[in-house]
MARNUVEX-397158 format. One record per residue (C-alpha): x, y negated, z negated; residue in three letters. Coordinates in nm, 3 decimals. Each point is the difference from the previous one (the first is absolute). Layout:
N
<node X="X" Y="Y" Z="Z" rest="ALA"/>
...
//
This chain:
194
<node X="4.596" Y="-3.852" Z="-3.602" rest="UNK"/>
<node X="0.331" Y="0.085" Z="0.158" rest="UNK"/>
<node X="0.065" Y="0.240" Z="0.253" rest="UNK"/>
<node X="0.320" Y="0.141" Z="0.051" rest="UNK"/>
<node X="0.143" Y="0.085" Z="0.360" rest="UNK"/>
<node X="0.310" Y="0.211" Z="0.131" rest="UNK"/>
<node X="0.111" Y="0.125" Z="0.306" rest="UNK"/>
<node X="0.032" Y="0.349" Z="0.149" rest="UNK"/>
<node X="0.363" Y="0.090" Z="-0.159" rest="UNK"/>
<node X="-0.051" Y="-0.289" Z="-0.310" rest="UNK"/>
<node X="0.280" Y="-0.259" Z="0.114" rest="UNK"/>
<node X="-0.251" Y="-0.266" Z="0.071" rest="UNK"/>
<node X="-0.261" Y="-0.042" Z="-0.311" rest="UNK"/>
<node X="-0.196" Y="-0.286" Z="-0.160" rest="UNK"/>
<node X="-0.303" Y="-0.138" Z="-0.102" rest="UNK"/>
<node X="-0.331" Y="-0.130" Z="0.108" rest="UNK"/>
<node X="-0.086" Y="-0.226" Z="-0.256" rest="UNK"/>
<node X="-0.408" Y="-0.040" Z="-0.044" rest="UNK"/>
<node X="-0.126" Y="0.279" Z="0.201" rest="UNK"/>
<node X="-0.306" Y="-0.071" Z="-0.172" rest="UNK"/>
<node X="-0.054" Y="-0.342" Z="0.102" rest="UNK"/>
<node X="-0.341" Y="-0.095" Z="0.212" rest="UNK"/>
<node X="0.221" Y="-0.119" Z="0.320" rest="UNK"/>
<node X="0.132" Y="0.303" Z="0.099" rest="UNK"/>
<node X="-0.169" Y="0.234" Z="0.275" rest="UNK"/>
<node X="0.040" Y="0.335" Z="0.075" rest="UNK"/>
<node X="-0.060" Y="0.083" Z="0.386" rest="UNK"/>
<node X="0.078" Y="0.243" Z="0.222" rest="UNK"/>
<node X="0.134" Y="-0.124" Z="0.367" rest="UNK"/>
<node X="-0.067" Y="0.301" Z="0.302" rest="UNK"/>
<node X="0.192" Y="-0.271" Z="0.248" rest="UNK"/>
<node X="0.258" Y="0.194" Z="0.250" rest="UNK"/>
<node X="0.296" Y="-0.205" Z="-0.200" rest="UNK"/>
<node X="-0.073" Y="0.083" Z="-0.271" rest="UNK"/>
<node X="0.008" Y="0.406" Z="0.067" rest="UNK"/>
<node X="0.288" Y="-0.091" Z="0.259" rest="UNK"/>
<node X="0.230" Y="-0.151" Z="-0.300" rest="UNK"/>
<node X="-0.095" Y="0.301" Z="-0.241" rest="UNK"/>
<node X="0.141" Y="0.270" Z="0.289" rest="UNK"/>
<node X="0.276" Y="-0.227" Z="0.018" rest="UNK"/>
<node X="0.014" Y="0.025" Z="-0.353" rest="UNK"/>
<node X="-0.068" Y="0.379" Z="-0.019" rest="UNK"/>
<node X="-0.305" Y="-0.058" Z="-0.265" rest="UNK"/>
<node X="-0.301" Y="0.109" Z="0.255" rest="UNK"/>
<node X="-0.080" Y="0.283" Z="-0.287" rest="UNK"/>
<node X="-0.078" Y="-0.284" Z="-0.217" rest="UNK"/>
<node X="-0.275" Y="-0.163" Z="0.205" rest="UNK"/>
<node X="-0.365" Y="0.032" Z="0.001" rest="UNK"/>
<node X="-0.185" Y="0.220" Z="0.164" rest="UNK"/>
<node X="-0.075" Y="-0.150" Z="0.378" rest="UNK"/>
<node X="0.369" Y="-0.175" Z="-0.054" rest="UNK"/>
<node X="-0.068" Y="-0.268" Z="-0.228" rest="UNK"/>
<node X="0.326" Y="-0.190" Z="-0.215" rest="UNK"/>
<node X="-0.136" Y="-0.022" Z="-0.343" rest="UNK"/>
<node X="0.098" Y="-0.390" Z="-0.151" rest="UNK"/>
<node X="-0.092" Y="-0.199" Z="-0.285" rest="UNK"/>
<node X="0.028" Y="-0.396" Z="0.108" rest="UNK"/>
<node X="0.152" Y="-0.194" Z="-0.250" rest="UNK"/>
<node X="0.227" Y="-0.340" Z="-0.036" rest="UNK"/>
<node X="0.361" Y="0.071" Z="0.048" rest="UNK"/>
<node X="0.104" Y="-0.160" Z="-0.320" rest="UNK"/>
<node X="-0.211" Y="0.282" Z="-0.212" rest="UNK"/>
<node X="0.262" Y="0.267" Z="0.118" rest="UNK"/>
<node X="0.312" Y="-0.042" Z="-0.190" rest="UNK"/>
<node X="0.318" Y="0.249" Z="0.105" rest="UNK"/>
<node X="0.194" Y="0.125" Z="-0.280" rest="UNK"/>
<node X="0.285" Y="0.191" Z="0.146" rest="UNK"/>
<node X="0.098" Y="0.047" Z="0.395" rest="UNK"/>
<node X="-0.086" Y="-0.332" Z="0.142" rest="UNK"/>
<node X="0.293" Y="0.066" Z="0.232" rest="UNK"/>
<node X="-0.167" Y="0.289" Z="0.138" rest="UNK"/>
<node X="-0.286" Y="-0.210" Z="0.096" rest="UNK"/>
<node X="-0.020" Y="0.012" Z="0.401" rest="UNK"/>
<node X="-0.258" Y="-0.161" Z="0.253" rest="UNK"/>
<node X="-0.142" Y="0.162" Z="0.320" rest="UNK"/>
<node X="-0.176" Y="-0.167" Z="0.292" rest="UNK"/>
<node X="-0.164" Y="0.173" Z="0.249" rest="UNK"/>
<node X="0.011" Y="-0.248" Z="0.261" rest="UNK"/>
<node X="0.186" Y="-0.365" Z="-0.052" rest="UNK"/>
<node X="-0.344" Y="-0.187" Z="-0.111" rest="UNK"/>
<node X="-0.100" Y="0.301" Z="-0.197" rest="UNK"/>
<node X="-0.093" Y="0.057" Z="-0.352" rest="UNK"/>
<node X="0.339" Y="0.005" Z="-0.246" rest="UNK"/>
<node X="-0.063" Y="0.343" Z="-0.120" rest="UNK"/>
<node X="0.238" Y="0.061" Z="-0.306" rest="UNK"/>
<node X="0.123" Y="0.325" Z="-0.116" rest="UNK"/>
<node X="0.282" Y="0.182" Z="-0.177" rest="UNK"/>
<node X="0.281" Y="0.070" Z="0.221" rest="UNK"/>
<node X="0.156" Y="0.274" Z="-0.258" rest="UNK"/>
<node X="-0.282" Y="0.186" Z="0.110" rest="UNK"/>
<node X="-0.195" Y="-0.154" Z="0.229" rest="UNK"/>
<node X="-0.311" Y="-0.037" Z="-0.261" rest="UNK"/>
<node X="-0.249" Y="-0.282" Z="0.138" rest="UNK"/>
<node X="-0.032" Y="-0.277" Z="-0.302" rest="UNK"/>
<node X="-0.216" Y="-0.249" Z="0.183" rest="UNK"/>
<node X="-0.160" Y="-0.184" Z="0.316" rest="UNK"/>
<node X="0.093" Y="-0.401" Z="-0.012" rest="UNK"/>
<node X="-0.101" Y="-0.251" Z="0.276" rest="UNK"/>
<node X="0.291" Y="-0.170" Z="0.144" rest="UNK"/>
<node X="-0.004" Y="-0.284" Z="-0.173" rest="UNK"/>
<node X="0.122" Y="-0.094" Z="-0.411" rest="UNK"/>
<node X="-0.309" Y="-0.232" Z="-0.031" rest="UNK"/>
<node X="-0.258" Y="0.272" Z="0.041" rest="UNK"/>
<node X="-0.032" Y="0.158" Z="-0.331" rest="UNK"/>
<node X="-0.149" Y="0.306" Z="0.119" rest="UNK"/>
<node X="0.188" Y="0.349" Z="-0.048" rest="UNK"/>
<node X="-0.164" Y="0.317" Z="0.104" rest="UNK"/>
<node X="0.153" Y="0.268" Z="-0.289" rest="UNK"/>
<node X="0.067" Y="0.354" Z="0.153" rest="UNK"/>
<node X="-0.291" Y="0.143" Z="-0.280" rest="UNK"/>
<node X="0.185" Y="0.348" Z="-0.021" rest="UNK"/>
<node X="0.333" Y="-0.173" Z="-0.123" rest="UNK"/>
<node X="-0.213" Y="-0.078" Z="-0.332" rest="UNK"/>
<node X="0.024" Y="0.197" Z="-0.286" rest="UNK"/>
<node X="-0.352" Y="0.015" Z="-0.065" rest="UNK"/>
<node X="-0.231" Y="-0.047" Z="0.330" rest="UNK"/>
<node X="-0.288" Y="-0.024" Z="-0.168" rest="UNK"/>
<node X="0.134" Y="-0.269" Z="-0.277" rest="UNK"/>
<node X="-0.140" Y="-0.229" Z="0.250" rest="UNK"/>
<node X="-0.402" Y="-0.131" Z="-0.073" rest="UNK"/>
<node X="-0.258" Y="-0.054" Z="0.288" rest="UNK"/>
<node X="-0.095" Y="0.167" Z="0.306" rest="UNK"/>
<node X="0.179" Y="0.055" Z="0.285" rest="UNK"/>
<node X="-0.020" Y="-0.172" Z="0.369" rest="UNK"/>
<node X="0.031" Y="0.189" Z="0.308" rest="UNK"/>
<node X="0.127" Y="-0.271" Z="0.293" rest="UNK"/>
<node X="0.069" Y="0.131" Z="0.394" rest="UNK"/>
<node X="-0.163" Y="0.305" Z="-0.056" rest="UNK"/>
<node X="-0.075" Y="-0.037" Z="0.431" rest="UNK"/>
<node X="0.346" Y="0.140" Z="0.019" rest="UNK"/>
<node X="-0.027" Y="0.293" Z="-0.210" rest="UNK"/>
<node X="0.120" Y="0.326" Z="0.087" rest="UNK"/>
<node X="-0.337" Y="0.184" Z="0.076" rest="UNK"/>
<node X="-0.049" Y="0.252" Z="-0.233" rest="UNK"/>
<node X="-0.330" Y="0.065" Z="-0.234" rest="UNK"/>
<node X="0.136" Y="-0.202" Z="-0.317" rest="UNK"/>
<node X="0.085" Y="-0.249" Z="0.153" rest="UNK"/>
<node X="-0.247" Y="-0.309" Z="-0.075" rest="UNK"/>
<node X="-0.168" Y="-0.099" Z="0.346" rest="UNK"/>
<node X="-0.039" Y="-0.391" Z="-0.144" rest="UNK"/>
<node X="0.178" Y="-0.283" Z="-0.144" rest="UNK"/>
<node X="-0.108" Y="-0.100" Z="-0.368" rest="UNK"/>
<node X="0.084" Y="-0.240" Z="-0.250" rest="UNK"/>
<node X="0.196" Y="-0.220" Z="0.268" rest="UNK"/>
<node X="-0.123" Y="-0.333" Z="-0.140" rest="UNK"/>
<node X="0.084" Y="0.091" Z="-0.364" rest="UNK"/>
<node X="0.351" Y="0.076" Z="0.097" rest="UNK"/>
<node X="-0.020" Y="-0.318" Z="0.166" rest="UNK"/>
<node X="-0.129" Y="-0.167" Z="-0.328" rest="UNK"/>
<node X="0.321" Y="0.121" Z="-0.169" rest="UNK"/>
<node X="0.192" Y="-0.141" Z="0.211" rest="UNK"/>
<node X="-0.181" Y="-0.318" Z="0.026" rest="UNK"/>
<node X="0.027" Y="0.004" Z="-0.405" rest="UNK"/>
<node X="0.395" Y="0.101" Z="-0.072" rest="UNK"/>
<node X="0.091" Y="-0.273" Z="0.243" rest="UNK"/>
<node X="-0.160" Y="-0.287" Z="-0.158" rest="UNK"/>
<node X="0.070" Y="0.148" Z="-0.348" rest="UNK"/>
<node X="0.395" Y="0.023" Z="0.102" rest="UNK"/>
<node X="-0.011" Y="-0.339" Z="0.126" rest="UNK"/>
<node X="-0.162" Y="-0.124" Z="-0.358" rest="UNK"/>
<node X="0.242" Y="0.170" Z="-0.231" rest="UNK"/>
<node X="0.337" Y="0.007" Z="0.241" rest="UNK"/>
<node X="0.067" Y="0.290" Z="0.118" rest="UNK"/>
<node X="-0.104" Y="-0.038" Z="0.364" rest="UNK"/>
<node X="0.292" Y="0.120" Z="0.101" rest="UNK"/>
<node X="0.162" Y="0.238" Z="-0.344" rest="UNK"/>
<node X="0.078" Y="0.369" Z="0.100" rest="UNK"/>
<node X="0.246" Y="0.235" Z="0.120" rest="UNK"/>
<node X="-0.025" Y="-0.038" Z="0.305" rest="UNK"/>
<node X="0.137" Y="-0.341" Z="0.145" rest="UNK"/>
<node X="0.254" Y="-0.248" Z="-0.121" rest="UNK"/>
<node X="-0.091" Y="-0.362" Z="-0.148" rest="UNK"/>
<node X="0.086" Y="-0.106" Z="0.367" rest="UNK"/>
<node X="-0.278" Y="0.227" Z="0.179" rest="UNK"/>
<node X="0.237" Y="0.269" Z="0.121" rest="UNK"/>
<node X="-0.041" Y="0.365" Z="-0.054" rest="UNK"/>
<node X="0.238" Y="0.132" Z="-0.271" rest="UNK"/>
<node X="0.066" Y="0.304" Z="0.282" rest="UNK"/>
<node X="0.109" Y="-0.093" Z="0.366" rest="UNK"/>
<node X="-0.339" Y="0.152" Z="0.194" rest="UNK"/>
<node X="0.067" Y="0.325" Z="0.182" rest="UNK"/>
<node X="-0.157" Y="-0.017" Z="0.354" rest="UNK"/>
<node X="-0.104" Y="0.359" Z="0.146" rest="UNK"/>
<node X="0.191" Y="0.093" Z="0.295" rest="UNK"/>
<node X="-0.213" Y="0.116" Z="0.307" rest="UNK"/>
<node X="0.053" Y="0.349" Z="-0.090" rest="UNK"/>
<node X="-0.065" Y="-0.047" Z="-0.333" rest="UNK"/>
<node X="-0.328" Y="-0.173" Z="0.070" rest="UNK"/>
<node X="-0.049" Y="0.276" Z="0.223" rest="UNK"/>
<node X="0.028" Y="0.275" Z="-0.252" rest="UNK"/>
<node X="-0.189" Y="-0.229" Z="-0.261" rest="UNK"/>
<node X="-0.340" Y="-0.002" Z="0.213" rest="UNK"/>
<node X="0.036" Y="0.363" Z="0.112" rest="UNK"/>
<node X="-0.323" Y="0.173" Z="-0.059" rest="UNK"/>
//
């Protein structure tokens, strides 16, 4: 099964191709980078309760973009950070990468789906130490070694079939398609305001 996936305003749309398939893990991350790039972003109204960034952890090369690939911009929070990917027509996170082509791991922005729940299996909650406190929000990690499974699985099934390092996201050399955005001071600032 196909999912399809657009952005706030619709310029940047697409695919992900096999939502279905066995490798891919749904999670929610409560880290402070996470909630600091989705205030950055403007999307906190779209998190879980206790501040968690609903994702769905899939292989790059299963998300295919159909129109807008120029829109496509990348965000670090720091200079070793995560390559967090979003729209910049409207600032709509697309998806978490780590900073390297070779890693096929891509943490989709789960809201940016057109159907959340077109994705199978339970759902991990990782970090959850730095949680906003609040009542809903789970006191306890869970499911941290089956997210680690899937990743363990999509790399060694990208390496078998070649597309270790297929997606959106980088070039064939390794670079990201976007020149990485660096937060300011100030911006960082504002980003982990509480």
């Amino acid at each position: 099964m196909d999912l399809s996936f657009a952005c706030r305003c619709g310029a940047l749309s697409g695919t992900l191709e096999e939502a279905d398939a066995s490798d891919g893990r749904k999670m929610v991350c409560y880290c402070r980078d996470c909630r600091a790039a989705a205030r950055h972003f403007g999307v906190l109204d779209a998190l879980e309760p206790g501040g968690g960034s609903p994702l769905v952890q899939v292989l790059p090369a299963r998300l295919k973009i159909a129109q807008g690939a120029d829109k496509l911009g990348c965000l670090r929070l720091s200079p070793k950070g995560l390559h967090r990917w979003h729209a910049t027509c409207c600032g709509t996170p697309v998806a978490n990468t780590i900073g390297a082509a070779a890693f096929p791991l891509a943490g989709i922005w789960l809201p940016l789906l057109s159907d959340r729940d077109g994705i199978p299996g339970r759902t991990a909650q990782v970090f959850t130490k730095q949680a906003r406190p609040r009542a809903q929000a789970p006191r306890r990690d869970r499911g941290v070694f089956w997210v680690a499974g899937g990743i363990a699985s999509r790399g060694i099934g990208a390496l078998r079939d070649g597309r270790l390092r297929a997606g959106p996201f980088f070039t064939d050399d390794g670079e990201p398609v976007a020149v990485p955005h660096v937060l300011t001071t100030d911006e960082r600032r504002a980003a982990y305001a509480k």
